[in-house]
C-alpha positions as YAML, in Angstrom:
chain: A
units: angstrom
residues:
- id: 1
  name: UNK
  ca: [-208.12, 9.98, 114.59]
- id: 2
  name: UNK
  ca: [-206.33, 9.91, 111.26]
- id: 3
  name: UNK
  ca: [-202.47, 9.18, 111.57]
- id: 4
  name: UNK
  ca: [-199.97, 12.88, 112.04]
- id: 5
  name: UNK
  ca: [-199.02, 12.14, 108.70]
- id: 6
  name: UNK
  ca: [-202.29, 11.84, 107.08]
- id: 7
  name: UNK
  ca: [-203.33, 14.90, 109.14]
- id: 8
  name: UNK
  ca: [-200.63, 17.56, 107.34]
- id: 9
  name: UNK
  ca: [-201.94, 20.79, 105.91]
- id: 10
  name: UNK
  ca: [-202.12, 20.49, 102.41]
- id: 11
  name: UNK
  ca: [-200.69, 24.22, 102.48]
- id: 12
  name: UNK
  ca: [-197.84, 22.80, 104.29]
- id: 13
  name: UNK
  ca: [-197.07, 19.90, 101.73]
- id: 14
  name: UNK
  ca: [-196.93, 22.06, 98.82]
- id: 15
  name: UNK
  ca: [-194.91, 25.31, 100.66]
- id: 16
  name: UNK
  ca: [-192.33, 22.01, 101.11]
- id: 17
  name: UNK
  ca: [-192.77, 20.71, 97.77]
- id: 18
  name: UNK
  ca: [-191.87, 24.04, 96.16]
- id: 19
  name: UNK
  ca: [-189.05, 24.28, 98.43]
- id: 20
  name: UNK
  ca: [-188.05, 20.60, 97.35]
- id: 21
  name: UNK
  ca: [-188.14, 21.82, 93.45]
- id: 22
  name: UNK
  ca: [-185.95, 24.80, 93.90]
- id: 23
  name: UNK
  ca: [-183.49, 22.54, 95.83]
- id: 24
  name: UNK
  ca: [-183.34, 19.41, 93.81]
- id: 25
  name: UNK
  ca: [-182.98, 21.49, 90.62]
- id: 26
  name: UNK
  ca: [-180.07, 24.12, 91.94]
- id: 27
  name: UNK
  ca: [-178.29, 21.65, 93.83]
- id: 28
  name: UNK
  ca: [-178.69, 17.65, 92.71]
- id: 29
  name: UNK
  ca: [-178.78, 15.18, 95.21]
- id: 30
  name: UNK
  ca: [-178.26, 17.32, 98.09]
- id: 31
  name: UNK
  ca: [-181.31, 16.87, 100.08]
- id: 32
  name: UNK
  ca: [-181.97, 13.04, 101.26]
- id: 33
  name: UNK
  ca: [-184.59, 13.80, 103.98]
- id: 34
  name: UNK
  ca: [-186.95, 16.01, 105.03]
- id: 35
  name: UNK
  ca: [-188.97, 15.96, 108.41]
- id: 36
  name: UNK
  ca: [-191.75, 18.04, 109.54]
- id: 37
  name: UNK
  ca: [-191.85, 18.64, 113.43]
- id: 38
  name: UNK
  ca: [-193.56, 21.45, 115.20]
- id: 39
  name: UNK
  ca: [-197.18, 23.11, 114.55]
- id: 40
  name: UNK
  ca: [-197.31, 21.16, 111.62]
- id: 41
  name: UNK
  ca: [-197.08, 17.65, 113.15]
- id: 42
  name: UNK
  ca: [-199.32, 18.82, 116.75]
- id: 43
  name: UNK
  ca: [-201.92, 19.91, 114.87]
- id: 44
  name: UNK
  ca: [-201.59, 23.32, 115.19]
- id: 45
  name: UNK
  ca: [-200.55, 24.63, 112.27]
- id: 46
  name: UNK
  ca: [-202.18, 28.01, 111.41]
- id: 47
  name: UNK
  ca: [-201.87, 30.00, 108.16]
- id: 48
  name: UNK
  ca: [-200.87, 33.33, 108.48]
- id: 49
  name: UNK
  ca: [-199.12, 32.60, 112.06]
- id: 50
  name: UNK
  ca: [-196.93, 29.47, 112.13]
- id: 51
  name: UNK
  ca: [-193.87, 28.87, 110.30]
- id: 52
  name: UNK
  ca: [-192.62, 25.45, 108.71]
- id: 53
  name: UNK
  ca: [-190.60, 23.55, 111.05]
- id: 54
  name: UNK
  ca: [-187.88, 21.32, 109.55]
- id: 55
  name: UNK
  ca: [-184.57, 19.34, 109.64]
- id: 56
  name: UNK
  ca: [-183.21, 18.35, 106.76]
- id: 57
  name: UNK
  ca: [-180.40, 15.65, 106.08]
- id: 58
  name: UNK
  ca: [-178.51, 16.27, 103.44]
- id: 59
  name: UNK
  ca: [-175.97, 13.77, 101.75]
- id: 60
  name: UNK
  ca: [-172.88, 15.77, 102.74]
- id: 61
  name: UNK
  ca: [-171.79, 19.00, 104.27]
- id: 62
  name: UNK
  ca: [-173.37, 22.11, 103.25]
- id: 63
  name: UNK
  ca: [-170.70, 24.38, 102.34]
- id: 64
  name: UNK
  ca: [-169.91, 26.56, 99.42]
- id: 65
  name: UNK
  ca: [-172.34, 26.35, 96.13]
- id: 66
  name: UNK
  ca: [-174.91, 24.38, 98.23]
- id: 67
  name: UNK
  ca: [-174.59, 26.59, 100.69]
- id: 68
  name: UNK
  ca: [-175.57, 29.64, 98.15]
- id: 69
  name: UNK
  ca: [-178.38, 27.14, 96.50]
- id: 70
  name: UNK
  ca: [-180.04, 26.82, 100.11]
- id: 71
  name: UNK
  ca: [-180.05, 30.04, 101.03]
- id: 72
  name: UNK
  ca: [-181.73, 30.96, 97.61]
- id: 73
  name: UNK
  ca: [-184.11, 27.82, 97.46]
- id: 74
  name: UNK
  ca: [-185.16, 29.84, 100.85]
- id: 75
  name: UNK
  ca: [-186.43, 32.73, 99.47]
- id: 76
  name: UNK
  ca: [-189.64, 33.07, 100.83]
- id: 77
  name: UNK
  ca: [-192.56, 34.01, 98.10]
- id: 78
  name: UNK
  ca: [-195.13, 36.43, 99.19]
- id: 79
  name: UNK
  ca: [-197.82, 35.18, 100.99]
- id: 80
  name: UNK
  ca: [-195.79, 31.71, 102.07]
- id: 81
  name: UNK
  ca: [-194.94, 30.52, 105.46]
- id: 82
  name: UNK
  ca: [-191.60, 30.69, 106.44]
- id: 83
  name: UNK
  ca: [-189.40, 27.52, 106.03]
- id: 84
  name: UNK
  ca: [-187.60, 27.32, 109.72]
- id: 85
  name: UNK
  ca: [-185.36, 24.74, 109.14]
- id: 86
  name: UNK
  ca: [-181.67, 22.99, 110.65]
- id: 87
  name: UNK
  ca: [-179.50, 20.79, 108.46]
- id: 88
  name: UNK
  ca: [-177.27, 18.09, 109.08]
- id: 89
  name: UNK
  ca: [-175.55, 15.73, 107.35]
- id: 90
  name: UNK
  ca: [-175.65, 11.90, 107.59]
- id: 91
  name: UNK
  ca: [-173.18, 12.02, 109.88]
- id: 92
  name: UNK
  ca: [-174.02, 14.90, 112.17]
- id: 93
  name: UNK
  ca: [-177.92, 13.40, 112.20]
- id: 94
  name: UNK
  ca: [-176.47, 10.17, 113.79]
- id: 95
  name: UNK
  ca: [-174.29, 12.02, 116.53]
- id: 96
  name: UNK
  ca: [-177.64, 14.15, 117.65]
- id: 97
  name: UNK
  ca: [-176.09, 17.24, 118.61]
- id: 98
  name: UNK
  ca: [-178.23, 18.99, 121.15]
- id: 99
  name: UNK
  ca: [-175.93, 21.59, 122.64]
- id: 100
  name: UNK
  ca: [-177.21, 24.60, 120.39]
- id: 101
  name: UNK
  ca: [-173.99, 24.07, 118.03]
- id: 102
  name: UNK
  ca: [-173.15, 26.09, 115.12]
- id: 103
  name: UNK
  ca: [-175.35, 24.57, 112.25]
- id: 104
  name: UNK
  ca: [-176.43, 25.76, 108.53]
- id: 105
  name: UNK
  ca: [-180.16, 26.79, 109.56]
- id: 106
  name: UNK
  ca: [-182.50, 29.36, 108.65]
- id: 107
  name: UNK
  ca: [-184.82, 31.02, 111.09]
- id: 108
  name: UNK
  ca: [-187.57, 33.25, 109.62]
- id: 109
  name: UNK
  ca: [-186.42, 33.53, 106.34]
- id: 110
  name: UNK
  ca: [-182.75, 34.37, 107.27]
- id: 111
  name: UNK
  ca: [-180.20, 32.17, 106.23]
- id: 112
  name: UNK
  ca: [-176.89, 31.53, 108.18]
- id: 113
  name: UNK
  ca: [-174.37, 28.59, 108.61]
- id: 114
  name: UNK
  ca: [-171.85, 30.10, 111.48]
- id: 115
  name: UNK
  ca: [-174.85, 30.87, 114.16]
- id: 116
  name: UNK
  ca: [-175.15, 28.48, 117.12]
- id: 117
  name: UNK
  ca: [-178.29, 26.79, 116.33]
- id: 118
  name: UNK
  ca: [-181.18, 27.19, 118.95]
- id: 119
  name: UNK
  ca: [-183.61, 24.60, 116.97]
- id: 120
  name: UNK
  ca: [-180.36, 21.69, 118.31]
- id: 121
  name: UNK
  ca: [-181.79, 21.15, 121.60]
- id: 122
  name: UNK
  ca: [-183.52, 17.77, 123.40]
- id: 123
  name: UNK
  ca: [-187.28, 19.01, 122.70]
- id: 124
  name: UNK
  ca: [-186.30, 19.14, 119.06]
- id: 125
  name: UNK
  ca: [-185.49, 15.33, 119.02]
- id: 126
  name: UNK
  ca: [-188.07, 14.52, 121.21]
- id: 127
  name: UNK
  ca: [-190.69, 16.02, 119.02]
- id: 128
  name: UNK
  ca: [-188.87, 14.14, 116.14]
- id: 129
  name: UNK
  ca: [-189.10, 10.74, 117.92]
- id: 130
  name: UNK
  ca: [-192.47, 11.40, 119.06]
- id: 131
  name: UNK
  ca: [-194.36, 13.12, 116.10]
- id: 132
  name: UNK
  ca: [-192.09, 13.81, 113.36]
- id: 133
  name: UNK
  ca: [-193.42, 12.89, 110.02]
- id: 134
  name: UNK
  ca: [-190.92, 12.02, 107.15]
- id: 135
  name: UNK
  ca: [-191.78, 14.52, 103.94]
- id: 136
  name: UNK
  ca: [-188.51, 12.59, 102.17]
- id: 137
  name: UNK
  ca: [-186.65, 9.98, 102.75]
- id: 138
  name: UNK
  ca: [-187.16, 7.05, 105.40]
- id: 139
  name: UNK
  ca: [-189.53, 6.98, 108.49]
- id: 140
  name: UNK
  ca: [-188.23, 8.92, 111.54]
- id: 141
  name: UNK
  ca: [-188.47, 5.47, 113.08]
- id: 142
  name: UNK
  ca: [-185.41, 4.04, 110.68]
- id: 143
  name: UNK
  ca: [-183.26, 6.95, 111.55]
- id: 144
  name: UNK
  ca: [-181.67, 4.47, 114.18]
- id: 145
  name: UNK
  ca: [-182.00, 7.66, 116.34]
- id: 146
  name: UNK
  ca: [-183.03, 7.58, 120.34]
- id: 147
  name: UNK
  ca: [-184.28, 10.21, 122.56]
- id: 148
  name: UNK
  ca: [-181.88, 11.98, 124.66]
- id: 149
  name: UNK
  ca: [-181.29, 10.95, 128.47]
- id: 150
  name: UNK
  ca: [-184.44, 12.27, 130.22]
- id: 151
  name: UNK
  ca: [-182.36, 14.17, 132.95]
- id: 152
  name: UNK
  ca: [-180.91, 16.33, 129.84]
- id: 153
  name: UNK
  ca: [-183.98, 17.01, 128.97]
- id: 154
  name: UNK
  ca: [-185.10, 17.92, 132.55]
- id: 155
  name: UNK
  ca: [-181.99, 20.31, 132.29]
- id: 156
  name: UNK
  ca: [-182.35, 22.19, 128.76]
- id: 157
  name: UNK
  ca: [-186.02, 23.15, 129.60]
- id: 158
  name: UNK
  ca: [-184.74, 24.71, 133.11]
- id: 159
  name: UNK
  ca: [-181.99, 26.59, 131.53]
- id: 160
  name: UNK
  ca: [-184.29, 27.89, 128.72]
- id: 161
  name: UNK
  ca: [-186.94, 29.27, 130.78]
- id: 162
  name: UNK
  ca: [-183.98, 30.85, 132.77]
- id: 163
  name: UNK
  ca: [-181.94, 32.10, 130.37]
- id: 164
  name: UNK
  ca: [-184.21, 33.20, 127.68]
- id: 165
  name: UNK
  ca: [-187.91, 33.26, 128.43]
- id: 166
  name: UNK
  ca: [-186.92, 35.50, 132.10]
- id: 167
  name: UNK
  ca: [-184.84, 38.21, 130.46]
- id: 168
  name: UNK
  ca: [-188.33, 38.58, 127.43]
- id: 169
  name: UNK
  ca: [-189.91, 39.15, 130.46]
- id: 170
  name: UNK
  ca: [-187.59, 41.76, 132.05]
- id: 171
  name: UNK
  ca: [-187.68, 43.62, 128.79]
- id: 172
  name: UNK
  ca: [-191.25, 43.46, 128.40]
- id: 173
  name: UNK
  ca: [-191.31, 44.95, 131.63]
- id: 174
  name: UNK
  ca: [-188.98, 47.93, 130.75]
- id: 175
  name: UNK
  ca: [-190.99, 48.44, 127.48]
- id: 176
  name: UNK
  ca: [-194.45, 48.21, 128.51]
- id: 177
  name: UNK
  ca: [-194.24, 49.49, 132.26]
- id: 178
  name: UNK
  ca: [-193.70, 52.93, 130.05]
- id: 179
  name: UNK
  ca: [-196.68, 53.19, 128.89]
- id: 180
  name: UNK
  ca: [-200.58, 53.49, 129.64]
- id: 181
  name: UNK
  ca: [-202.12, 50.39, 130.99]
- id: 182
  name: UNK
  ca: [-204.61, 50.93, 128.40]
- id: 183
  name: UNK
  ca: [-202.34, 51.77, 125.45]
- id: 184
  name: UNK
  ca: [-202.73, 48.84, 122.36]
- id: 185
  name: UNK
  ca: [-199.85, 47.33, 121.22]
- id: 186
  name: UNK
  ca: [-198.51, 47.15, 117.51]
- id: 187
  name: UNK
  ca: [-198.64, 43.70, 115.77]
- id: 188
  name: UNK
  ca: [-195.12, 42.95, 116.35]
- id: 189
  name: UNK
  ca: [-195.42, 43.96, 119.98]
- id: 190
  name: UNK
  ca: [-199.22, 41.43, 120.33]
- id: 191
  name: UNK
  ca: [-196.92, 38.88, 118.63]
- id: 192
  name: UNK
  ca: [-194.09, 38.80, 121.41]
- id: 193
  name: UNK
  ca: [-197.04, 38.94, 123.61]
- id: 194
  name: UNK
  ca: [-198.59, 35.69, 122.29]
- id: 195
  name: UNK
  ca: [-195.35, 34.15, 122.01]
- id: 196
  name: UNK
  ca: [-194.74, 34.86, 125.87]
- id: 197
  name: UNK
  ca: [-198.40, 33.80, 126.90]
- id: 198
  name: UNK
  ca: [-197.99, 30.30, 125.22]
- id: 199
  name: UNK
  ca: [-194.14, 29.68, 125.10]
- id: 200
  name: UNK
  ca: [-192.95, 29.17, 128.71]
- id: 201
  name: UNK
  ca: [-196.03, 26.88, 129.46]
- id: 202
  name: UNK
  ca: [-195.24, 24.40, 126.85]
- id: 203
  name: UNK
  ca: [-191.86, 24.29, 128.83]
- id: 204
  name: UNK
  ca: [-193.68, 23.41, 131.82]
- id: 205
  name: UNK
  ca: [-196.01, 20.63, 130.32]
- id: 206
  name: UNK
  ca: [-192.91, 18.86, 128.84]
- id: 207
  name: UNK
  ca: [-191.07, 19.20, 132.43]
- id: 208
  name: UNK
  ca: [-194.71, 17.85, 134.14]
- id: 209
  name: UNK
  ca: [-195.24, 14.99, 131.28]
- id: 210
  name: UNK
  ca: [-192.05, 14.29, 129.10]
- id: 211
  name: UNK
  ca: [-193.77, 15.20, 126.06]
- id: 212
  name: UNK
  ca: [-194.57, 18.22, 124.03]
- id: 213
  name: UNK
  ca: [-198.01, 20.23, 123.24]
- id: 214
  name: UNK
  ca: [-198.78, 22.72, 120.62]
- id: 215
  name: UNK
  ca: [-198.72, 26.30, 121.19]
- id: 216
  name: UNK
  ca: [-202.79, 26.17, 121.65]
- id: 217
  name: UNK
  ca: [-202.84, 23.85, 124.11]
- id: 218
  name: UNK
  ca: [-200.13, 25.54, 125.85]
- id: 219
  name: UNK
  ca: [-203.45, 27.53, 126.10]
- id: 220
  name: UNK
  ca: [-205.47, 25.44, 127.97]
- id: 221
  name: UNK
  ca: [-202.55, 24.15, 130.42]
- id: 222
  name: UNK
  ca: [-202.43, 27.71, 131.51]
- id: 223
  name: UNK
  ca: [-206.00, 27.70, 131.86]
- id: 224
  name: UNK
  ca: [-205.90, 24.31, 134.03]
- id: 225
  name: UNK
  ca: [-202.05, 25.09, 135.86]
- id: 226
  name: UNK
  ca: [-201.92, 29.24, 136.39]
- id: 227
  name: UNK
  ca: [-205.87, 29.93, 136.00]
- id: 228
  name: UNK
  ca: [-205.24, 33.30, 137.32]
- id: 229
  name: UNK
  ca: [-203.94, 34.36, 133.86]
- id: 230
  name: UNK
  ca: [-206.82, 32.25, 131.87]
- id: 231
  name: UNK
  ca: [-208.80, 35.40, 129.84]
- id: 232
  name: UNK
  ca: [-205.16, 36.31, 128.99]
- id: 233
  name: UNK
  ca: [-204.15, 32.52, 127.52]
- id: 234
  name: UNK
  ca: [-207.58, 32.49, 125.35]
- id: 235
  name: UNK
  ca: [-206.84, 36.19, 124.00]
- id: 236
  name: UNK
  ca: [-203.57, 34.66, 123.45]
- id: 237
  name: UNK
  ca: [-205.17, 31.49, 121.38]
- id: 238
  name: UNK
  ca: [-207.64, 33.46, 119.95]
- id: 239
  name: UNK
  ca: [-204.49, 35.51, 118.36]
- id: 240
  name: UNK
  ca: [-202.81, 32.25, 117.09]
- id: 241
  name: UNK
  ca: [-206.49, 31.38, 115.04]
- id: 242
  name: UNK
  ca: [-206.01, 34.42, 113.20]
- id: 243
  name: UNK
  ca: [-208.50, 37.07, 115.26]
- id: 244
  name: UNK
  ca: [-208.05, 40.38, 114.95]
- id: 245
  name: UNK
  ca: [-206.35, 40.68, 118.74]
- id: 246
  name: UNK
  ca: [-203.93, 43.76, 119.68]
- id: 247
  name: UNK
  ca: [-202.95, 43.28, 123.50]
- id: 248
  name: UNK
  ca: [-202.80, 46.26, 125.62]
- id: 249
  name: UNK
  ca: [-199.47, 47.73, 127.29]
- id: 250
  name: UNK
  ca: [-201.24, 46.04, 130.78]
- id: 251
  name: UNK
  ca: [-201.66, 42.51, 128.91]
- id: 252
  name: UNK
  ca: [-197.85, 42.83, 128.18]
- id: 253
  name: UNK
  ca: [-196.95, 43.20, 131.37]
- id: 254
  name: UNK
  ca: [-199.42, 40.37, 132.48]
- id: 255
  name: UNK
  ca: [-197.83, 38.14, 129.89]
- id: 256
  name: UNK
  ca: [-194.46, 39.06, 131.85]
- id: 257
  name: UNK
  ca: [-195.93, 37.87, 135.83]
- id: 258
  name: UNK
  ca: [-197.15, 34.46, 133.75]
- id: 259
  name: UNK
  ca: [-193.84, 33.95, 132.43]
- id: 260
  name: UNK
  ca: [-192.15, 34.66, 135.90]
- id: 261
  name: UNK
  ca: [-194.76, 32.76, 137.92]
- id: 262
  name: UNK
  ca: [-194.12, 29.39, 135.50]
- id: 263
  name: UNK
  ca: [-190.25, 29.96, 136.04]
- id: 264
  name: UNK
  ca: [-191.07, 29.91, 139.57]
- id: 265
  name: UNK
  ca: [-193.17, 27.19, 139.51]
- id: 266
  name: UNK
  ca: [-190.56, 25.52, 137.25]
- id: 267
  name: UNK
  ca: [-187.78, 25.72, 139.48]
- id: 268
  name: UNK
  ca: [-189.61, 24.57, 142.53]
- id: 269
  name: UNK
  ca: [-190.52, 21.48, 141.76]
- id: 270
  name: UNK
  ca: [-188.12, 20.42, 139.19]
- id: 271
  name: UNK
  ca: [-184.56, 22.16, 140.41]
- id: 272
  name: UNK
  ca: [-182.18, 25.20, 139.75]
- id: 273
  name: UNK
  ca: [-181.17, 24.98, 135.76]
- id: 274
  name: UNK
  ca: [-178.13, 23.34, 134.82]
- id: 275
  name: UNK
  ca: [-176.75, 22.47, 131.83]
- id: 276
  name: UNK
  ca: [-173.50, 20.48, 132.44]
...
């Protein structure tokens, strides 16, 4: 198999390049590196669906003018993927902050530099270390970086299925427990459905393995760990490819047991969350 690198959607290069153009020519010298990590580098990047996952180094802090330039450089044209992106500079990339600090970042299309940044965490550096491919700047393998202590890892995946993938469920509950088993759901209610199929089971796999899979092949580890919920993982990949899938009010609430049964699951083999 081809390198990751080699292996990039040529979509994906050139949403980055034009990104890169905007940048370079608003504010000069700014941006030093620029490193792909999610779908894009686990093969599983899918037009239409996936956003651009990136961190970005940047030769000092981002604050005031470049500030302004980054948040217009990140005006999204029709038709483009979203750039998700976190930035630090030189500084702040050598420290690895993976607390969920306050960061400049931009999560689907909205810009913001006083939010605590969700994208800071241990799986983001992991995927880095693991399969991040360099866009600018020098190999992820010269960033003299190292992957966070394995037990912190253990601990951020815990407290993430338990403090946000277990109250989506609760309010999936609430919404779709009021309505007809049968009734179809709009697309942004089949995408929080997808997203709660394949999310908490890519939680699991890196808690199981110490490593990270794509959102499809969250797919299949349903299929081979909770096989009770299988039909409802491959409606849920069959969504991610682009099919014309609207999950039912019943679905929605099935998506909700998966979730809780993983937690469960989760928690009794690995240990109660904590984040100290």
């Amino acid at each position: 198999m081809p390198p990751v690198a080699d292996r990039i959607d040529r979509s994906v290069r050139d949403r980055v390049g034009r990104y890169l153009t905007a940048v370079d020519h608003a504010a000069p010298g700014l941006v030093e590196g620029v490193y792909l990590t999610g779908s894009a580098v686990l093969d599983d990047f899918r037009p239409g669906r996936s956003d651009v996952d990136l961190l970005v180094v940047t030769s000092r802090p981002v604050i005031g003018d470049d500030a302004g330039a980054l948040a217009q450089a990140h005006r999204r044209p029709p038709g483009e993927p979203h750039l998700d992106g976190v930035y630090l500079d030189r500084a702040r990339l050598a420290a690895q902050p993976d607390g969920e600090p306050v960061a400049p970042q931009v999560v689907d299309g909205e810009w913001s530099t006083d939010r605590s940044c969700g994208q800071l965490n241990p799986v983001l550096w992991l995927t880095l270390l693991r399969y991040g491919v360099a866009l600018r700047g020098p190999a992820v393998s010269a960033l003299g970086l190292s992957l966070p202590d394995a037990a912190r890892r253990r601990r951020w995946n815990l407290a993430n299925l338990a403090s946000y993938w277990a109250p989506l469920a609760d309010r999936i509950r609430d919404v779709a427990g009021g309505l007809p088993a049968d009734a179809r759901l709009d697309a942004e209610r089949t995408e929080t459905t997808a997203w709660t199929v394949l999310g908490p089971p890519r939680l699991h796999y890196t808690l199981a393995y110490d490593d990270v899979i794509s959102k499809t092949a969250a797919g299949g580890y349903v299929v081979e760990r909770f096989p009770q919920w299988t039909a409802l993982a491959r409606r849920a990949v069959d969504w991610r490819a682009g099919g014309s899938v609207a999950f039912t009010a019943a679905e929605s609430l099935a998506a909700a047991a998966l979730t809780s049964a993983v937690i469960a699951d989760a928690l009794a083999r690995w240990g109660a969350p904590d984040v100290r």
